[in-house]
N, CA, C and O of each residue as an XYZ file, in Angstrom:
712
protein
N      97.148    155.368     56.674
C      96.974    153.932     56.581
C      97.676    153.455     55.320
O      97.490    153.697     54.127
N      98.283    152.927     55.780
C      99.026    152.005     54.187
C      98.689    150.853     53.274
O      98.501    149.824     53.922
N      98.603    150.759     52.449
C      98.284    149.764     50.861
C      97.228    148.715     51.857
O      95.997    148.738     51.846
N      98.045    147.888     52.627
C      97.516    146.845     53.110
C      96.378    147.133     53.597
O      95.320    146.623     53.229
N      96.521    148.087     54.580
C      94.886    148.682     55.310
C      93.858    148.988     54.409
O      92.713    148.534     54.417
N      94.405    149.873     53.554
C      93.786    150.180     52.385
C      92.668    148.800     51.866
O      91.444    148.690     51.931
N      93.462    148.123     51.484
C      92.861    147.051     50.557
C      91.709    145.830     51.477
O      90.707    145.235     51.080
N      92.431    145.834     52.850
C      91.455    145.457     54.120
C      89.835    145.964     54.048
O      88.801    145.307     53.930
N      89.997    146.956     54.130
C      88.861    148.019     54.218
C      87.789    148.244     52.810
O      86.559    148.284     52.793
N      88.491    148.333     52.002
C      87.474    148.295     50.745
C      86.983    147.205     50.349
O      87.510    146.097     50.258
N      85.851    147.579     50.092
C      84.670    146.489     49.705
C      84.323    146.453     48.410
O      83.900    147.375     47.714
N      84.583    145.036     48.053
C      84.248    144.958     46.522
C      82.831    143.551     46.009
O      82.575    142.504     46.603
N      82.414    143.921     45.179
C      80.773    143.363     44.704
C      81.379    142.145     44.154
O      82.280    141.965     43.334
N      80.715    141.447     44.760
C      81.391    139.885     43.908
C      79.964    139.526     43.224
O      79.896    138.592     42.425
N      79.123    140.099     43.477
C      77.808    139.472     42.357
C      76.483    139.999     42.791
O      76.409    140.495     43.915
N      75.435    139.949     42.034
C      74.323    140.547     42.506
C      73.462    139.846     42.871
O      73.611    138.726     42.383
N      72.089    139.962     43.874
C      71.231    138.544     43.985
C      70.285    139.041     42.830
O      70.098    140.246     42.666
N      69.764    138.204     42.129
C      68.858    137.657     41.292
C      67.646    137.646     41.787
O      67.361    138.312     42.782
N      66.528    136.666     40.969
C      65.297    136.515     41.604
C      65.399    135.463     42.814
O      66.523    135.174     43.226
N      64.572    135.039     43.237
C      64.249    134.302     43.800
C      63.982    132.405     43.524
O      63.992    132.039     42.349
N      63.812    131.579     44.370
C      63.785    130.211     43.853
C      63.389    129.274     44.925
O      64.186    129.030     45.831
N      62.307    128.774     44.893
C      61.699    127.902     45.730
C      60.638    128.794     46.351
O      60.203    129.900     46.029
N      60.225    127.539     47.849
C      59.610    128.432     48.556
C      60.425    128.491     50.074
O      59.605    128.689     50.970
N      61.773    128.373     50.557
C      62.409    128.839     51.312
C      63.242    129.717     51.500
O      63.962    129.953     52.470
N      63.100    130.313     50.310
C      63.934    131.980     50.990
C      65.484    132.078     49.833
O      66.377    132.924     49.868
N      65.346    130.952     48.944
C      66.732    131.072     48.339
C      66.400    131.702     47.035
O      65.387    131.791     46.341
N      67.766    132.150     46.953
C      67.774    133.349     45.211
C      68.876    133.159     45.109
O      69.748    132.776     45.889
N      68.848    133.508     43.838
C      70.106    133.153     42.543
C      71.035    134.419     42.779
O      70.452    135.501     42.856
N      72.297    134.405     42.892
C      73.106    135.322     42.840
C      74.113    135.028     40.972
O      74.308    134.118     40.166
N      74.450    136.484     41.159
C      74.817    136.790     39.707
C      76.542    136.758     39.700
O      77.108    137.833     39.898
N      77.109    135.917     39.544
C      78.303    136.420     40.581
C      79.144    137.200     38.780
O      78.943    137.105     37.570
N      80.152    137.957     39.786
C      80.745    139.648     38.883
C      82.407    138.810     38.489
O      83.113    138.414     39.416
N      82.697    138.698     37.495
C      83.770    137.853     37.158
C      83.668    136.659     36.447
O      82.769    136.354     35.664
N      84.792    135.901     36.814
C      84.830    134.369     35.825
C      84.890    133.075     36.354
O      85.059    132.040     35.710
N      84.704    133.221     37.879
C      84.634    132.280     38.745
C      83.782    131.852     39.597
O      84.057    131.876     40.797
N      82.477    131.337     39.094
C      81.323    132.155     40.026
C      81.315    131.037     41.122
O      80.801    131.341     42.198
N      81.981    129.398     40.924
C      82.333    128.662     41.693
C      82.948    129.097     42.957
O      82.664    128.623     44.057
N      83.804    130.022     42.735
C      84.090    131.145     44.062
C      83.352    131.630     44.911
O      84.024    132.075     45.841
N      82.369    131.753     45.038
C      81.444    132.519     45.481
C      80.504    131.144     46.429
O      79.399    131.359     46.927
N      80.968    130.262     46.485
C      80.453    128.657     46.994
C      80.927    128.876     48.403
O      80.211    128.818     49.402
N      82.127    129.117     48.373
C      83.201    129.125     49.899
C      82.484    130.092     50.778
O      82.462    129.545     51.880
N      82.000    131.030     50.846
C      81.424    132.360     51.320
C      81.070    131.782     52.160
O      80.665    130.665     51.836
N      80.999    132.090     53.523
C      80.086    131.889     54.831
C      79.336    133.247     55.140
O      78.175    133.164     55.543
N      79.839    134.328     55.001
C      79.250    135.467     54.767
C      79.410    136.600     53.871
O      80.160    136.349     52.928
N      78.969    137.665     53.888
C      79.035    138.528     52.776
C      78.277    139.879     53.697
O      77.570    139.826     54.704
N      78.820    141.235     52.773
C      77.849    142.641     53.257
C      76.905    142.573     51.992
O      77.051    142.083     50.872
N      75.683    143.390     52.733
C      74.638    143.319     51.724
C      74.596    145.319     51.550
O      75.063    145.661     52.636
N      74.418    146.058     51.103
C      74.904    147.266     51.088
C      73.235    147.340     51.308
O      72.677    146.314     50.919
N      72.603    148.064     51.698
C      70.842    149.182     51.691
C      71.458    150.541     51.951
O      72.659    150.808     51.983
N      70.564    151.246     52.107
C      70.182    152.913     51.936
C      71.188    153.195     52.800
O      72.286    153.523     52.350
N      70.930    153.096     54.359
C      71.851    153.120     55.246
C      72.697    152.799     55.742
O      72.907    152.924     56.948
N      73.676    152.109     54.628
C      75.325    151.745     54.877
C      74.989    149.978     54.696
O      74.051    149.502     54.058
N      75.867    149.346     55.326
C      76.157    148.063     55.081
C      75.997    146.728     56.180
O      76.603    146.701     57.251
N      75.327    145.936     55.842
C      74.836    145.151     56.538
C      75.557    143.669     56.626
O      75.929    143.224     55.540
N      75.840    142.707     58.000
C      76.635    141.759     57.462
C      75.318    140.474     57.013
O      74.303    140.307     57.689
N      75.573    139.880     56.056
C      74.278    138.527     55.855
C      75.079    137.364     56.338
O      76.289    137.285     56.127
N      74.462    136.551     56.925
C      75.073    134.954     57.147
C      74.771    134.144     55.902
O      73.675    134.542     55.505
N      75.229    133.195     55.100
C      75.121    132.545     53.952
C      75.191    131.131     54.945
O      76.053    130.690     55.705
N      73.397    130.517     54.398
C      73.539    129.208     55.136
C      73.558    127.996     54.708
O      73.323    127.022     55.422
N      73.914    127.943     53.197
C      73.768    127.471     52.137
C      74.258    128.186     50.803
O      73.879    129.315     50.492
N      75.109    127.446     50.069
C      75.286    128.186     49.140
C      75.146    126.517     47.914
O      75.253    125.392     48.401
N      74.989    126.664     46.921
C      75.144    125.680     46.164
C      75.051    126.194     44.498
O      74.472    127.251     44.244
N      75.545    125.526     43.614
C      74.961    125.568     42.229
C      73.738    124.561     41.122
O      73.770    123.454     40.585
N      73.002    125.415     41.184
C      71.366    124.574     40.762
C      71.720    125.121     39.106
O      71.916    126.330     38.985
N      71.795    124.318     37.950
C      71.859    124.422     36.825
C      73.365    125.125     36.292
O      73.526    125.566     35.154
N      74.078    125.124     37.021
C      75.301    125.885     36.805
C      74.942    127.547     37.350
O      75.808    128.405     37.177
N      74.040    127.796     37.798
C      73.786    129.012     38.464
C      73.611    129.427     40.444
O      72.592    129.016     40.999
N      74.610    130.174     41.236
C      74.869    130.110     42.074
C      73.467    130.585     42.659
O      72.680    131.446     42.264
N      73.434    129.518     43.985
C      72.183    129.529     44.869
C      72.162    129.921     46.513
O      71.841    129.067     47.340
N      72.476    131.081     46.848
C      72.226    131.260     48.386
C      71.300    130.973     49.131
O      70.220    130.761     48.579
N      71.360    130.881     50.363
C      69.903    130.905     51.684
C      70.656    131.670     52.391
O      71.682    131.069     52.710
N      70.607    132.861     52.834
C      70.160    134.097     53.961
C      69.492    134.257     54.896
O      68.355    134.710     55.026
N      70.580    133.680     55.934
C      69.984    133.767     57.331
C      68.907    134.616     57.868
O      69.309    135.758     58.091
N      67.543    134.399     58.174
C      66.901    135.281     58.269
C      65.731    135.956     57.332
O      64.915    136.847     57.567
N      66.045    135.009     55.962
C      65.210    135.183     54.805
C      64.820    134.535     54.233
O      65.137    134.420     53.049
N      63.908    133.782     54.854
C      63.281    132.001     55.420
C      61.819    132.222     54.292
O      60.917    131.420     54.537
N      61.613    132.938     53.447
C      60.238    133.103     52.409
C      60.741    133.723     51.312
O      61.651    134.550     51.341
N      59.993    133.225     50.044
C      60.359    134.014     48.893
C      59.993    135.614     48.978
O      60.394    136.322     48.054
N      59.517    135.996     49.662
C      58.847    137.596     50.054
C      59.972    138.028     50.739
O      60.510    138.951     50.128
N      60.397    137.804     51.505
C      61.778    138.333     52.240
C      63.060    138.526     51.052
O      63.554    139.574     50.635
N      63.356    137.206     50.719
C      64.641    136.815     49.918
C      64.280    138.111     49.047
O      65.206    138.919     48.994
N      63.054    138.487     48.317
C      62.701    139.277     47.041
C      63.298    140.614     47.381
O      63.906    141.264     46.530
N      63.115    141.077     48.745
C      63.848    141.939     49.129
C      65.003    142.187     48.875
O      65.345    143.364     48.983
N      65.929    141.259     48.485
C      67.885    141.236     48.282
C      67.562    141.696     47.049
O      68.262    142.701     46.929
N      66.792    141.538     45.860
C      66.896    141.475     44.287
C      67.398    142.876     44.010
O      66.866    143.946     44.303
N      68.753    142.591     43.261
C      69.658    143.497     42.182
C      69.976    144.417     43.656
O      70.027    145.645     43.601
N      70.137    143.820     44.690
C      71.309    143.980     45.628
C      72.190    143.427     45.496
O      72.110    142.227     45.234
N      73.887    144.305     45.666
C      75.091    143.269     45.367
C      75.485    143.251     46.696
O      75.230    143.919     47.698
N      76.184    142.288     46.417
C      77.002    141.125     47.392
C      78.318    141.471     47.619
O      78.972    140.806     46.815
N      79.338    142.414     48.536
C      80.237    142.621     48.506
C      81.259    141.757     49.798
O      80.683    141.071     50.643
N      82.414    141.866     49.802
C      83.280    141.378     50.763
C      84.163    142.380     50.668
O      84.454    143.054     49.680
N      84.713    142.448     52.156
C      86.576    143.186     52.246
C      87.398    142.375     51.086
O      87.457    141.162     50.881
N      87.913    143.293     50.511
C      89.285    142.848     49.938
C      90.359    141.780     50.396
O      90.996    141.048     49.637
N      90.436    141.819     51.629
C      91.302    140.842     52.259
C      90.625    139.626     52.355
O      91.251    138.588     52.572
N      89.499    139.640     52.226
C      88.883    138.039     51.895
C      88.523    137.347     50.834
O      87.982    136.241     50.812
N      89.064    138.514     49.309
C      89.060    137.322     48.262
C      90.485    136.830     47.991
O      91.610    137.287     48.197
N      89.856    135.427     47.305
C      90.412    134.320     47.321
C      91.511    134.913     46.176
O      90.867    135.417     45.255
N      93.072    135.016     45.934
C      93.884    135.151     45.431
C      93.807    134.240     43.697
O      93.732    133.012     43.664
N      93.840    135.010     42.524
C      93.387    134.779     41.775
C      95.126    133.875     40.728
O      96.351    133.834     40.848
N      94.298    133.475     40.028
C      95.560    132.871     39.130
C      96.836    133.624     38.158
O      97.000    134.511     37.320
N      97.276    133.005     38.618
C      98.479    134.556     37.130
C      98.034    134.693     35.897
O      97.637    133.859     35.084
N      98.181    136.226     35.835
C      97.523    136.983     34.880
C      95.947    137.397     34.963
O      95.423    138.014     34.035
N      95.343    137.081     35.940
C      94.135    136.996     36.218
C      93.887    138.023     37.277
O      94.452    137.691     38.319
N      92.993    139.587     37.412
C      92.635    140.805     38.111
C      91.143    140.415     38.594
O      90.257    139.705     38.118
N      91.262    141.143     39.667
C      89.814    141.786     39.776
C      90.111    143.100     39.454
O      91.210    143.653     39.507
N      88.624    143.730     38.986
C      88.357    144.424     38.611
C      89.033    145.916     39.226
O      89.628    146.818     38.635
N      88.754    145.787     40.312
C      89.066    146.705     41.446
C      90.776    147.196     41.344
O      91.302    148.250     41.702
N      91.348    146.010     40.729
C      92.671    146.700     40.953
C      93.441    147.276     39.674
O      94.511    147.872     39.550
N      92.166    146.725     38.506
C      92.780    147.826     37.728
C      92.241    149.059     37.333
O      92.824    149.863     36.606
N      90.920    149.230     37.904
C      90.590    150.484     37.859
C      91.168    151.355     38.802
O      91.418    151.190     39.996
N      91.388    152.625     37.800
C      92.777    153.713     38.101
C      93.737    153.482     37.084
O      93.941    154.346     36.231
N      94.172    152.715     37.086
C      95.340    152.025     36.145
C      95.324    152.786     34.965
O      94.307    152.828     34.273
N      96.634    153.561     34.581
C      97.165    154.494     33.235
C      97.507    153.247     32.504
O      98.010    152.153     32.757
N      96.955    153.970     31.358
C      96.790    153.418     30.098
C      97.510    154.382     28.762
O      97.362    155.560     28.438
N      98.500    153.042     28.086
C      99.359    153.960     27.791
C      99.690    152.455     26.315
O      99.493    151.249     26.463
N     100.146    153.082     25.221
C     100.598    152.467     24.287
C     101.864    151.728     24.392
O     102.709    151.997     25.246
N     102.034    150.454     23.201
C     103.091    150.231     23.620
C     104.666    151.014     23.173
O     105.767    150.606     23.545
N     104.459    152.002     22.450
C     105.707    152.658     22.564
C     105.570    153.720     23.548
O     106.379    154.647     23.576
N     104.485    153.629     24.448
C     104.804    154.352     25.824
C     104.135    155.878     25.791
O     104.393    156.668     26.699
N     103.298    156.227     24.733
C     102.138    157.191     24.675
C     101.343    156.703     25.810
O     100.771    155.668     26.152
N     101.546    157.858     26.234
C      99.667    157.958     27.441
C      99.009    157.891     26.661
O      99.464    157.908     25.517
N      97.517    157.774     26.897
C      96.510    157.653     26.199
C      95.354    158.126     27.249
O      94.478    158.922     26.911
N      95.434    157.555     28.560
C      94.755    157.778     29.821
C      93.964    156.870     30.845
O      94.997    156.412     31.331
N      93.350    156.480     31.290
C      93.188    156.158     32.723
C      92.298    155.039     32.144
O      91.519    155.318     31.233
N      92.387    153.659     32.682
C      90.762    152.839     33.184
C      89.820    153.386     34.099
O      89.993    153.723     35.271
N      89.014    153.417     33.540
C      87.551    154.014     34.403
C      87.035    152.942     34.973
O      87.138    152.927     36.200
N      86.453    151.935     34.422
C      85.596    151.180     34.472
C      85.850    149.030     34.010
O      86.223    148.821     32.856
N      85.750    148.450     34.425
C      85.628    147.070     34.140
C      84.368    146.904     33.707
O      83.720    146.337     34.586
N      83.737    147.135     32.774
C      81.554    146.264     32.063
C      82.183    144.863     31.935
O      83.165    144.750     31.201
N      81.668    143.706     32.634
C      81.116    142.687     32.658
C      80.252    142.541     31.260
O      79.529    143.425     30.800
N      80.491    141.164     30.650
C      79.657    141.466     29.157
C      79.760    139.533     29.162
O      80.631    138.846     29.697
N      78.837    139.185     28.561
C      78.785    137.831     28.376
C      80.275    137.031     27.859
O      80.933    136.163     28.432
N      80.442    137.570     26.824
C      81.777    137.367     25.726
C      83.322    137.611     26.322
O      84.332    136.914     26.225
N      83.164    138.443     26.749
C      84.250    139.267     27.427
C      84.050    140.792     27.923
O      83.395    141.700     27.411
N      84.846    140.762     29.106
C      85.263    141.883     30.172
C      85.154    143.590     28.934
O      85.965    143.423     28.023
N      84.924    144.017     28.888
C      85.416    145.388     28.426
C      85.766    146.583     28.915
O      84.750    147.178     29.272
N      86.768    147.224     29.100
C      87.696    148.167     29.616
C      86.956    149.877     29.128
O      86.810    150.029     27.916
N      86.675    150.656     29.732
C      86.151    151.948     29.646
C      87.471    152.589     30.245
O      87.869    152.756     31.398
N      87.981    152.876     29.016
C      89.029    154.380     29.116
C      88.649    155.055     29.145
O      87.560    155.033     28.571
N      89.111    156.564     29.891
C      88.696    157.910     29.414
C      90.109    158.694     29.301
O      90.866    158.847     30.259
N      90.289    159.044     28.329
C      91.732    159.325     27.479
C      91.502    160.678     28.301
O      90.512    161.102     28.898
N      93.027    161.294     28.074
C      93.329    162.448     28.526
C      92.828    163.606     28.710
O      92.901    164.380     29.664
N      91.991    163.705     27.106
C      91.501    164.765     26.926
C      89.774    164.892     27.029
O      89.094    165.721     26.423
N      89.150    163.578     28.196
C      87.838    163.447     28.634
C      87.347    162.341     28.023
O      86.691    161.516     28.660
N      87.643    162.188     26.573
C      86.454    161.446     26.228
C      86.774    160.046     26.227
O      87.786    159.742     26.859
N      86.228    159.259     25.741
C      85.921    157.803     26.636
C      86.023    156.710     25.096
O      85.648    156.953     23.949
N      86.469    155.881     25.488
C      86.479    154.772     24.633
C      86.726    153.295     25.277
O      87.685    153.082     26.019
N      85.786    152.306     24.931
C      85.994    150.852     25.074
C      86.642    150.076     24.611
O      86.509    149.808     23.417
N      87.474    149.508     25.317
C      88.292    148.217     24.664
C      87.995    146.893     25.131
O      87.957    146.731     26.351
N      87.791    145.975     24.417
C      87.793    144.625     24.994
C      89.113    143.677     25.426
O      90.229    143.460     24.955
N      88.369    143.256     26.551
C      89.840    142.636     27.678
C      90.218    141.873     27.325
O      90.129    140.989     28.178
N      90.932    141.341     26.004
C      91.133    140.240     24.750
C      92.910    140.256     25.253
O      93.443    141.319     25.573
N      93.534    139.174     25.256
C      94.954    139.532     25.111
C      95.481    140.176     23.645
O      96.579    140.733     23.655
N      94.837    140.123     22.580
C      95.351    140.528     21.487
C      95.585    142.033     21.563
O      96.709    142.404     21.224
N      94.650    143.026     21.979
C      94.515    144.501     22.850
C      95.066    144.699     23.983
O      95.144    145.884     24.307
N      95.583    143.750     24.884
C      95.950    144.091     26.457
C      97.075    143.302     26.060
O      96.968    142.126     25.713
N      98.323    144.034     26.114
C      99.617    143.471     26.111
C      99.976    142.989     27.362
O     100.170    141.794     27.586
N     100.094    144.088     28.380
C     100.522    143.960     29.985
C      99.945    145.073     30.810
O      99.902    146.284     30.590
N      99.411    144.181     32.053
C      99.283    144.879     33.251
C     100.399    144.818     34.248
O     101.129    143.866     34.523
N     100.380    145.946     34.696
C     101.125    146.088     36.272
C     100.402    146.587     36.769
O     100.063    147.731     36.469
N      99.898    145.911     37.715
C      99.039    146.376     38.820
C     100.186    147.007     40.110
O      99.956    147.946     40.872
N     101.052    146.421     40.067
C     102.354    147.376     41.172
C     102.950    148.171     40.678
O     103.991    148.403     41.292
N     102.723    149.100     39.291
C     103.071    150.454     38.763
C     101.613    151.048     38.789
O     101.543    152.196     39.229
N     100.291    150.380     38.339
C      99.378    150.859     38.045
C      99.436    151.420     36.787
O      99.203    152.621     36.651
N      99.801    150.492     35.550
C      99.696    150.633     34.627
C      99.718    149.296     33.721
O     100.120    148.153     33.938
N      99.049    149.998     32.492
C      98.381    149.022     31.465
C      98.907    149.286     30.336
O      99.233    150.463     30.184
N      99.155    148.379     29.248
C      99.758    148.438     28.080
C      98.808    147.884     27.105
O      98.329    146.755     27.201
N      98.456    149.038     25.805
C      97.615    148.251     25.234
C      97.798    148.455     23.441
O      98.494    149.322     22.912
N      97.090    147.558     22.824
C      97.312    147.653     21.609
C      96.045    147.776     20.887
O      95.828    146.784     20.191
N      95.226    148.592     20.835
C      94.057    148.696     20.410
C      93.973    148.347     18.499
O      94.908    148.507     17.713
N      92.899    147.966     18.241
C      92.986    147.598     16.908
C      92.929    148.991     15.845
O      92.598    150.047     16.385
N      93.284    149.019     14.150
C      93.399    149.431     13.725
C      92.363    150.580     13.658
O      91.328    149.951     13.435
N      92.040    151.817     13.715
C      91.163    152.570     13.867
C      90.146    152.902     15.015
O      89.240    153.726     14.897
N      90.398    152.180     16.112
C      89.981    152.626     17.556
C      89.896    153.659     17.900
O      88.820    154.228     18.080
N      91.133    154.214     18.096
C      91.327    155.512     19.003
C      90.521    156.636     18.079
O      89.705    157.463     18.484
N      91.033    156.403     16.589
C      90.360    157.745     16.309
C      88.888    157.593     15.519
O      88.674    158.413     14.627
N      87.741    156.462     15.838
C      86.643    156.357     15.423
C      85.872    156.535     17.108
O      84.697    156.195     17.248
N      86.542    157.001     18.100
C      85.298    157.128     19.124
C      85.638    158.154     19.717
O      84.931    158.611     20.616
C-alpha cells in the first residue's frame, strides 16, 4: 500500500473527552493541538475502547466558554456521556482539515531524524507532549537516551516532512546537560 493508503488508514487523536456538562449527555472535549475551533466541523469521530474502535455520531458540537462541547449520539445522560471520560477522539488521516504553512500535526513528525544544523545526526523524534506554553519535542538521540526540546522557532530551524527530517538548534548546553 502506498503513502496515500497509508495516511487514509491511520488514525490520529484530535482530543480527549473531558468531564461531563449539563444534564443531556454533553462533555467537554480536550482538543490535541492549536486549533480546537477545528474540531467544530466534525460530524463524526472513532472513539477507541478495549475492543478496537468504534464510530460516534457528533450531534452537536459547540464552544461553551472557549471550551469545545460535544453531544454523542446515543449518550442522552450525564451517566452515559461519563463513560467517554479521558477517551480520545480520533479520525482517519484523510479527514483532517489541511493545516497552514509551517504548521504539522503531530503525527507527521514523529519518526522524523533530527539532525543539527551543520548536518550532525543527533537522532529521531519520539514524541510531540502537548504543554500549555508550547508543543515539546522528545528526542531520543542515537545512543538511547532522550532529551526535550521546545517547539519554539528559535530551536526548530526546519522541517521536512517529505525527507522526514528536522533541523534544530538547541540552546547553549542542552545536549550535554540531559
Amino acid at each position: 500500500m502506498g503513502e496515500q493508503g497509508e495516511r487514509q488508514d491511520k488514525r490520529i487523536a484530535v482530543g480527549r473527552f473531558g468531564r461531563t456538562r449539563g444534564v443531556h449527555g454533553e462533555i467537554y472535549v480536550i482538543p490535541y493541538g492549536s486549533h480546537p475551533e477545528r474540531l467544530l466541523e466534525l460530524e463524526e469521530a472513532e472513539i477507541e475502547l478495549i475492543d478496537g474502535f468504534v464510530t460516534a455520531k457528533i450531534t452537536s458540537a459547540s464552544l461553551v466558554s472557549d471550551r469545545v462541547v460535544f453531544k454523542i449520539e446515543g449518550y442522552d445522560t450525564p451517566e452515559l456521556a461519563r463513560t467517554l471520560t479521558n477517551l480520545d477522539l480520533s479520525v482517519t488521516a484523510d479527514r483532517l482539515e489541511a493545516l497552514p504553512e509551517g504548521e504539522h500535526y503531530a503525527f507527521e513528525l514523529e519518526g522524523c531524524k533530527v539532525e543539527l544544523a551543520d548536518g550532525q545526526q543527533i537522532g529521531e523524534l519520539k514524541e510531540v507532549e502537548n504543554y500549555p506554553v508550547s508543543d515539546m519535542y522528545l528526542i531520543v538521540r542515537n545512543d538511547g537516551t532522550k532529551f526535550r526540546l521546545p517547539a519554539i522557532k528559535e530551536f526548530v530551524l526546519r522541517i521536512d516532512v517529505q525527507h522526514r527530517k528536522i533541523v534544530i538548534a538547541p540552546p547553549d548546553g542542552l545536549l550535554e546537560t540531559q
